[in-house]
Backbone as numpy.savetxt, mean C-alpha at the origin, in Angstrom:
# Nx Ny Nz CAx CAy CAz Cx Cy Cz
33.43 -84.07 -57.64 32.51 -83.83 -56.54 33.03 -82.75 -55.63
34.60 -82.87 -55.18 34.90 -81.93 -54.47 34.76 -80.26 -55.20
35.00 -80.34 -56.12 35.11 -79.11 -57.40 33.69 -78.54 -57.11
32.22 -79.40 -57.18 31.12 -79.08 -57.39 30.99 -77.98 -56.04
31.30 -79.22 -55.02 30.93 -78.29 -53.36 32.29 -77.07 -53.45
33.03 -77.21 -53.69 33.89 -75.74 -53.76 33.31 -74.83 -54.63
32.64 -74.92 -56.00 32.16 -74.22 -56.17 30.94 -73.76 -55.56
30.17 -74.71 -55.38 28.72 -74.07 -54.54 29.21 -72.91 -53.54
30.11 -73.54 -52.98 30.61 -72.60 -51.45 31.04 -70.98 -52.02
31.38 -71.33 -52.90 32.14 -70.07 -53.56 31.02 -69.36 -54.18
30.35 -70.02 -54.29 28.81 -69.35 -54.92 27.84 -68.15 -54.02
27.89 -69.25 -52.74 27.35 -68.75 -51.61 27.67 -67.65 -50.70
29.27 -67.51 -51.18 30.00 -66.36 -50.58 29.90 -65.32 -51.22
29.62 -65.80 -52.79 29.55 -64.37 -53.98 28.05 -63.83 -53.45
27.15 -64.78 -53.02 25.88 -63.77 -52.77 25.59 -63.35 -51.16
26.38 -63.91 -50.61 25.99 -63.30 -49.55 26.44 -61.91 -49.21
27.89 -61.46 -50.05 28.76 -60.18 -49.95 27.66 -59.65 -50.91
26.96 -60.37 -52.03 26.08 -58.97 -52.95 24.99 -58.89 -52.07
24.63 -59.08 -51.57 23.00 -58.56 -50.58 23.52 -58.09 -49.76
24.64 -58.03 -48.88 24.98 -56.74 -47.83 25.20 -56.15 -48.54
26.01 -55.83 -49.72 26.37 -54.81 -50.72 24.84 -53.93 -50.57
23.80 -54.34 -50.88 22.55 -53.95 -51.54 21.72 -53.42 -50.39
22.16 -53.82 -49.41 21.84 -52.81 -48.22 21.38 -51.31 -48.36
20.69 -50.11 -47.76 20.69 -48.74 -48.03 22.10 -48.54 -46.47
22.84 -47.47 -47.28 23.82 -46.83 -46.51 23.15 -46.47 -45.17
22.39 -45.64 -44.94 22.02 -45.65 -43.62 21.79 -46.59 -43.18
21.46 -47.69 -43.40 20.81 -48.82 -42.24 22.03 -49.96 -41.22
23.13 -49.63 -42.12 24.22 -50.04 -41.80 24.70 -49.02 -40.85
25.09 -47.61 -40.66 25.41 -47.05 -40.35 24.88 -46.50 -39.03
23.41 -47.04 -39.33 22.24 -46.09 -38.01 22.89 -46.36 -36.41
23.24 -47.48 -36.03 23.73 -47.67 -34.44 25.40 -46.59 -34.49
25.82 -46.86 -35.08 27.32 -46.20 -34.68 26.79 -44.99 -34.75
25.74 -44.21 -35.79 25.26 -42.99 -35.85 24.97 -42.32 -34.56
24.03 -43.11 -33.89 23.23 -43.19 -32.64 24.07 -42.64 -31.28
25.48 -43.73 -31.49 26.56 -44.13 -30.67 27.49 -42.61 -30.83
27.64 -42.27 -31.65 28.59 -41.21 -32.04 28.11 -39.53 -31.79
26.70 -39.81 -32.28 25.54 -38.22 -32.26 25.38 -37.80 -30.61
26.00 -36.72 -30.38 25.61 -36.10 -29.17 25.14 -34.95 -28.98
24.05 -34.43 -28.18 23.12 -32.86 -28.57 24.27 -31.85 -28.14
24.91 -30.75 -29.09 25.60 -30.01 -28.83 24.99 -28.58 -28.72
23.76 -28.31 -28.39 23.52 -27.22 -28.53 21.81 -27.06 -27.63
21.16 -26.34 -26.97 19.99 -26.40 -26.05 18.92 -26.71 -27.08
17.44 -27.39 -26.56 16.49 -27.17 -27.31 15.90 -26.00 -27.64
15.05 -25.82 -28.49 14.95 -24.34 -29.23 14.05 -23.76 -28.09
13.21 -24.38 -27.70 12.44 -23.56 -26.80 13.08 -23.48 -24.80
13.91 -23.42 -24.56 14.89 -23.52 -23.50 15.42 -21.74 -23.66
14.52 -20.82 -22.79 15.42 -19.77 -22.77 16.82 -19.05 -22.77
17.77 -18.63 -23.40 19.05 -18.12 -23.38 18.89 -17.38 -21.87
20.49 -17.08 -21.24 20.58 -16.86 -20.28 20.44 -14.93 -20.61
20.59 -14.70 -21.75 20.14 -13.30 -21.87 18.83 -12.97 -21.88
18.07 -13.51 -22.49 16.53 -13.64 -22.48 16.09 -13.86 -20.84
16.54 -14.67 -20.12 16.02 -14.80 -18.76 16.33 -13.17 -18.10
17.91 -12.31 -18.40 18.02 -11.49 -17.37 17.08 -10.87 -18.11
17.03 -10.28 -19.69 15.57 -9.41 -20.12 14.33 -9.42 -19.38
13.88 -10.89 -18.97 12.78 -10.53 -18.41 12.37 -10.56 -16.78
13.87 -10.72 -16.20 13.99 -10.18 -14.81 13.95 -8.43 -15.16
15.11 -7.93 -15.69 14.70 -6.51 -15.62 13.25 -5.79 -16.02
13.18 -6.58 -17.05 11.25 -6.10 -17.53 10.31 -5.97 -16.34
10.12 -7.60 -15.25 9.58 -7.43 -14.00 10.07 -6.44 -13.09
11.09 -6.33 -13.28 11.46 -5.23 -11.94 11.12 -3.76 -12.61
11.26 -3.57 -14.32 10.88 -2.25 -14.08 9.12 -2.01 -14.22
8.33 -2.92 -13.73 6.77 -3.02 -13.41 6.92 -2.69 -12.70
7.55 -3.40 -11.56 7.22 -3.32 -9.71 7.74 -1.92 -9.24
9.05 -1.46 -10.16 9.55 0.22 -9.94 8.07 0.95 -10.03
7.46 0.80 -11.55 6.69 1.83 -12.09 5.53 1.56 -10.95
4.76 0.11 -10.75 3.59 -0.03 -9.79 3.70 0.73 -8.32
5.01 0.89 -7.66 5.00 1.26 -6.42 4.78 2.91 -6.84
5.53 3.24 -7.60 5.81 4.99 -7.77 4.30 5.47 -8.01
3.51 4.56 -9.03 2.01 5.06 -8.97 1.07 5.10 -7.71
1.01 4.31 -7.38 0.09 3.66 -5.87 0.45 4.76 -4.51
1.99 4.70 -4.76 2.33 5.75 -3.31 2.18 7.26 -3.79
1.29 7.92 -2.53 1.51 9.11 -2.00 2.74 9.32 -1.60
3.93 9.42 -1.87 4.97 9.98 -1.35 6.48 11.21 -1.49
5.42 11.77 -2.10 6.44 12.85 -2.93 7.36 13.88 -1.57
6.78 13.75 -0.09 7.67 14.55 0.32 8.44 13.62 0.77
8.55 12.38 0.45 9.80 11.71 0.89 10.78 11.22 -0.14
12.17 11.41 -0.13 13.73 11.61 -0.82 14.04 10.03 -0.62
14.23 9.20 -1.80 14.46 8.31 -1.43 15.68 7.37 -1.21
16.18 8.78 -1.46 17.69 8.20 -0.66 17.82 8.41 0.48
16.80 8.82 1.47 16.88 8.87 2.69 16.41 7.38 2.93
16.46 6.33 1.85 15.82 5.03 2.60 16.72 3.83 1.95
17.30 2.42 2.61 18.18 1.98 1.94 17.74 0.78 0.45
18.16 0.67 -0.49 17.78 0.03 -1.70 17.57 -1.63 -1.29
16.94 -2.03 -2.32 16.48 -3.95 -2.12 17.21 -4.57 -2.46
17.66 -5.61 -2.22 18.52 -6.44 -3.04 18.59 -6.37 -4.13
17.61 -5.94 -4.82 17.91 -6.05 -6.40 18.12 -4.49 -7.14
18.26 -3.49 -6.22 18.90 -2.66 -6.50 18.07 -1.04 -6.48
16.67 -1.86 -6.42 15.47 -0.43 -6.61 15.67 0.26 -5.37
14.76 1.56 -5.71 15.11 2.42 -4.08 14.07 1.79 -3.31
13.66 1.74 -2.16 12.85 1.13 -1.48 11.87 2.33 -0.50
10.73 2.30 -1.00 9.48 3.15 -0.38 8.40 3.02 0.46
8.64 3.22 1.18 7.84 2.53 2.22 6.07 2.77 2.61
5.45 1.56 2.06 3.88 1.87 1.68 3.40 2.45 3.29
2.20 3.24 2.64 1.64 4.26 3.85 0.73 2.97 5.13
0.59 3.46 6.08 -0.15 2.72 6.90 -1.69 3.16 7.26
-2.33 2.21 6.58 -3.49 2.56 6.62 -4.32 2.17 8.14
-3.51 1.61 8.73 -4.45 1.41 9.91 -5.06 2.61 10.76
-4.04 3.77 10.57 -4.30 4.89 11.19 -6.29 5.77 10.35
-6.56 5.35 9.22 -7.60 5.39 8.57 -8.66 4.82 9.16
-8.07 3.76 9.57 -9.46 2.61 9.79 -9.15 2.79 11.48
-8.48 3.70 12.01 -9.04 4.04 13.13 -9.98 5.01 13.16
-9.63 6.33 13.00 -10.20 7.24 12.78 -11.89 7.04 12.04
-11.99 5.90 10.94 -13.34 5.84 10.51 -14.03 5.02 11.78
-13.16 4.34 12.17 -13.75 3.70 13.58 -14.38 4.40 15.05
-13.32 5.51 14.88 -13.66 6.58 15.64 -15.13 7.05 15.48
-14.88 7.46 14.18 -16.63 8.46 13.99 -17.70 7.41 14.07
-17.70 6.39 13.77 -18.98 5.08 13.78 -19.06 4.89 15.57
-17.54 5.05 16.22 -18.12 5.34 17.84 -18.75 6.54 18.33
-18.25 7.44 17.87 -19.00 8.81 18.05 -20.27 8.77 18.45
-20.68 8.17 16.68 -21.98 8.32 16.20 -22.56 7.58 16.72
-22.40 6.36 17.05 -22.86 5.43 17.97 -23.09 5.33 19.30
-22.33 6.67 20.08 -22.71 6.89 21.29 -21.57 6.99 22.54
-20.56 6.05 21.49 -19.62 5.12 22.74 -18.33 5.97 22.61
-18.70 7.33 23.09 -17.29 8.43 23.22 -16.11 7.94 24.21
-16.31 7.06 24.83 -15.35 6.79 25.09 -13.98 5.99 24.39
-14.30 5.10 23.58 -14.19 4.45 22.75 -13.54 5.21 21.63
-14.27 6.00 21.02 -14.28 7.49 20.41 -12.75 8.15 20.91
-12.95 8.29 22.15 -11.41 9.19 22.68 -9.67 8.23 21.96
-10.72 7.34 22.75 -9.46 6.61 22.97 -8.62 6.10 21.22
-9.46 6.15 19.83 -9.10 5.76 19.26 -8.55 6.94 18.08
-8.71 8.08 18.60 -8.57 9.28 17.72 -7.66 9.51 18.46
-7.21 9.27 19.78 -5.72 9.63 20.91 -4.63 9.04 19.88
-4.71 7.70 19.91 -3.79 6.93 19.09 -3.37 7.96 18.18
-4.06 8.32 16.95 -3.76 9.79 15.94 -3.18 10.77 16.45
-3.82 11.22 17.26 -3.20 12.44 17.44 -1.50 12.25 18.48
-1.81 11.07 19.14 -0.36 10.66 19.84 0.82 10.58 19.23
0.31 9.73 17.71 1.50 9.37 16.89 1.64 10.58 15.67
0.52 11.02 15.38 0.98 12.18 14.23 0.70 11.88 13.01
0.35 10.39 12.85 -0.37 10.51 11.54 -1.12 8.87 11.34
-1.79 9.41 10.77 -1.31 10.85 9.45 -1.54 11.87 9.56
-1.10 12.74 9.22 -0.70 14.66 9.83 -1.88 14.98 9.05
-2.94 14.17 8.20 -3.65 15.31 7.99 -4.69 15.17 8.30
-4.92 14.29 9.78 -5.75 13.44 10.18 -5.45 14.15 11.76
-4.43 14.21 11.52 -4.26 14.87 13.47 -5.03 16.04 13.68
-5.62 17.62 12.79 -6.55 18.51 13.51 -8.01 17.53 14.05
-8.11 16.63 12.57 -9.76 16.51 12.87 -9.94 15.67 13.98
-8.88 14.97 14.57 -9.02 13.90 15.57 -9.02 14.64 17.01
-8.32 15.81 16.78 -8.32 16.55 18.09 -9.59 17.75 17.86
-10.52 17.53 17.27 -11.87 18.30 17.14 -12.43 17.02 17.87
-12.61 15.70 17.33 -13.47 14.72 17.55 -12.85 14.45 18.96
-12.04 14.61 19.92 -11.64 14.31 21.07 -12.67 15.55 21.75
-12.71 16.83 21.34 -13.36 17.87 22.09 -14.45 16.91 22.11
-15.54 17.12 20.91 -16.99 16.75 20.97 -16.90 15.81 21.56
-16.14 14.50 21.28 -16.38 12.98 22.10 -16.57 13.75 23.98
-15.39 14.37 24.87 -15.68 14.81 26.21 -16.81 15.68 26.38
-17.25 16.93 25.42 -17.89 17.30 25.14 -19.74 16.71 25.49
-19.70 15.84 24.43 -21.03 14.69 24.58 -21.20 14.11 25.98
-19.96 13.33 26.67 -20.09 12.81 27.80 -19.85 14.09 28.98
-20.54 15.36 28.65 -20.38 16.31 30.08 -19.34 16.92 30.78
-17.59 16.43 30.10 -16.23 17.01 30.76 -16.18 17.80 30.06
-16.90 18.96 30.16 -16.75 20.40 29.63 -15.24 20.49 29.84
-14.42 20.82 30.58 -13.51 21.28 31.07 -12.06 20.16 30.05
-12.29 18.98 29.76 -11.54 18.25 29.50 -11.64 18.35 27.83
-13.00 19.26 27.50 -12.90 18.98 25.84 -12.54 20.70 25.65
-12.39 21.57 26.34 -11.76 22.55 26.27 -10.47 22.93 25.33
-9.07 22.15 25.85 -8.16 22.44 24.95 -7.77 21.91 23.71
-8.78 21.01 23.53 -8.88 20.41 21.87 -9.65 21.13 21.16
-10.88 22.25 21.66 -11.51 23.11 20.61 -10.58 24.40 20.56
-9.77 24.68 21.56 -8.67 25.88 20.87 -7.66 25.43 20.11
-7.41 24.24 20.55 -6.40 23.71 19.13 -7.31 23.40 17.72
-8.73 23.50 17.82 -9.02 23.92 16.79 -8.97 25.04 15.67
-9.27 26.32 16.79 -9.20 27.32 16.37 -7.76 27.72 15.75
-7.16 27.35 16.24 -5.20 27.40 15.73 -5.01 26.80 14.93
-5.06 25.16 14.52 -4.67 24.64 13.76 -5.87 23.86 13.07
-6.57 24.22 12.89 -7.97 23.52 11.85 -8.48 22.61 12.39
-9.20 21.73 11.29 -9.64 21.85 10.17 -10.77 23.03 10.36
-10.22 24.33 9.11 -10.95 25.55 8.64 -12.35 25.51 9.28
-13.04 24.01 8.54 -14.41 24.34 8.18 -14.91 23.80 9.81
-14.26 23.64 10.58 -14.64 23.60 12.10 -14.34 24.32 13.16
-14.43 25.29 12.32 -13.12 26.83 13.17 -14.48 27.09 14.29
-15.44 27.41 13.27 -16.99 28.01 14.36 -17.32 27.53 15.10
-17.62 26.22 14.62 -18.25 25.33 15.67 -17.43 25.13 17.20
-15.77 25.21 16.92 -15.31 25.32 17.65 -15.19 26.57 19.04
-15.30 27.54 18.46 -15.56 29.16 18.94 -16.82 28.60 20.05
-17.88 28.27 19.11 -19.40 28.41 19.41 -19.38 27.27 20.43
-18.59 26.09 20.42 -18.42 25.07 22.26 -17.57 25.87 23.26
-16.48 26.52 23.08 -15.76 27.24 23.53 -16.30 27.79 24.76
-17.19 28.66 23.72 -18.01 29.72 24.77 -18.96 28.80 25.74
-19.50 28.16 24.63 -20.90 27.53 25.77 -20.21 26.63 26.93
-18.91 25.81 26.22 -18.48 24.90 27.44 -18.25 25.79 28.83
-17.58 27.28 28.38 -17.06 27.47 29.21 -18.47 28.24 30.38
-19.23 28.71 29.42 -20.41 28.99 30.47 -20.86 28.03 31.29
-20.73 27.45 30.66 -21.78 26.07 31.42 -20.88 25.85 33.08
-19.24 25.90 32.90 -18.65 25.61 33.95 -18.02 27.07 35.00
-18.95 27.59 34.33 -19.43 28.45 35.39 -18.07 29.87 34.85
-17.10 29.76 33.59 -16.20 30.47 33.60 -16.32 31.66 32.15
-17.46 32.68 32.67 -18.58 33.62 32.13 -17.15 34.83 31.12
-16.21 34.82 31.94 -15.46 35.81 31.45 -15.03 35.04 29.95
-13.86 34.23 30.42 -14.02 33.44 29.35 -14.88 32.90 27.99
-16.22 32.65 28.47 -17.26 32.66 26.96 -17.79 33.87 26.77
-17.53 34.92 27.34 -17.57 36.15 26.71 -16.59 36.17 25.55
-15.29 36.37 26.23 -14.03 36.35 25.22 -14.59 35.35 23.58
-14.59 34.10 24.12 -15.39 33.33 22.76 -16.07 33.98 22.29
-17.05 34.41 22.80 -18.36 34.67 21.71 -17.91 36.02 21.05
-17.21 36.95 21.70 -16.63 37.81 20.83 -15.99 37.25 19.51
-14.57 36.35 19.61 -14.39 36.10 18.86 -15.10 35.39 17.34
-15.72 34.53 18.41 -17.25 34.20 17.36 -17.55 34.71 16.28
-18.12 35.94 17.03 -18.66 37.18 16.29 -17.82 37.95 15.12
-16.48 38.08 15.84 -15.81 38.69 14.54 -15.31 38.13 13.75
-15.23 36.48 13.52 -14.61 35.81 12.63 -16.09 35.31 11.96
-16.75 35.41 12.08 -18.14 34.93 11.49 -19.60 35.63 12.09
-19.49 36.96 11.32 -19.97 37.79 11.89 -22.36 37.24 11.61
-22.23 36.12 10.66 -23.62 35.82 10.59 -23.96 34.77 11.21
-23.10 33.91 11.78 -22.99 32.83 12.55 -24.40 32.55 12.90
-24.63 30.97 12.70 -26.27 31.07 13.69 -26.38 30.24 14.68
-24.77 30.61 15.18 -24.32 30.14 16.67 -24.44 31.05 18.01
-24.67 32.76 17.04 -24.96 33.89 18.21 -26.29 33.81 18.98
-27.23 33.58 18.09 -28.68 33.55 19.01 -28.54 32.56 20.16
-28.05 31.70 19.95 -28.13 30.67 20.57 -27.58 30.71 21.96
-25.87 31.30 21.79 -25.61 31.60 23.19 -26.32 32.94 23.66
-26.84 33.92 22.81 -27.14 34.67 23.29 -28.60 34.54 24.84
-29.05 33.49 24.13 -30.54 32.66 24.58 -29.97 32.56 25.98
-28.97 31.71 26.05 -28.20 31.08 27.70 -27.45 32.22 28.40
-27.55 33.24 27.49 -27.16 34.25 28.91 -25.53 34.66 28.46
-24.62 34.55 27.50 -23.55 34.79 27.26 -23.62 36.04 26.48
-22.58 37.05 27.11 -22.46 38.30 27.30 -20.84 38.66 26.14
């Protein structure tokens, strides 16, 4: 009897070692696998730190190329200006407010309200620019005093016409010149004009006109 149960036992031990035997190798192995496996290397889609500076320099050489197109600024050296942190030269965008005065200006003009008119084409011509905005603002300062009756006050903005432009308002300028100055009673003077008048624009059909009021 004892023989029988020693063998059974011995039986039971022979099969229990053959069915772990019969196991698949991985399944035994999978936790220590688990336990042991550590990620040694980034996921594939996780940019390299070279790939990131590539496409910092790529952006910056947009924002180089976008500013150099957009700006008017060829008479300015840009090493006369100091670089950005990130190393570009730094250019300094134009100011357009001086635009949207000046168009503000002429909508006062035109609108009546020369005073308004003076005062916002002064700003221009005070600061200088834009420089290619300062003749016509000191034409539109004549006509603006001009319109409101200060002959005398829109005077030296139509000879700074005649000197420094704009060209295509040279006459018109001549042709207030004279009349302003008739009007305030200073005859020698819009003589002198209307001469000049005459010889810089000898068909002018600004002559009849003073001729009509008496300018000699």
């Amino acid at each position: 009897m004892n023989i029988n149960r020693f063998s059974l036992l011995l039986l039971c031990v022979v099969l229990i070692v053959s069915c772990d035997s019969c196991r698949p190798r991985g399944a035994k192995t999978a936790k220590n696998t688990k336990q042991q496996q550590k990620p040694t290397t980034p996921p594939s889609n996780s940019p390299t730190a070279a790939q990131v500076m590539n496409r910092a320099d790529s952006v910056l050489a947009k924002v180089n190329a976008l500013s150099a197109s957009e700006l008017d600024v060829a008479h300015i050296k840009s090493e006369d200006y100091p670089r950005t942190p990130w190393g570009a030269n730094y250019v300094p965008r134009p100011d357009l407010t001086a635009y949207s005065n000046y168009e503000a200006a002429l909508a006062a003009f035109n609108g009546g309200d020369y005073d308004r008119s003076i005062g916002l084409l002064s700003q221009i011509a005070t600061s200088g620019r834009p420089p290619e905005l300062v003749p016509n603002s000191y034409y539109w300062i004549g006509e603006s005093y001009y319109a409101l009756g200060r002959y005398a006050d829109a005077l030296p903005y139509f000879e700074y016409t005649t000197k420094a432009g704009p060209n295509y308002k040279r006459e018109q300028a001549f042709y207030k010149l004279a009349r302003a100055n008739y009007t305030i009673g200073n005859t020698q003077a819009a003589s002198m004009w209307y001469d000049r008048l005459r010889a810089e624009y000898p068909t002018t059909q600004y002559g009849k006109t003073l001729k009509k009021l008496g300018v000699q």
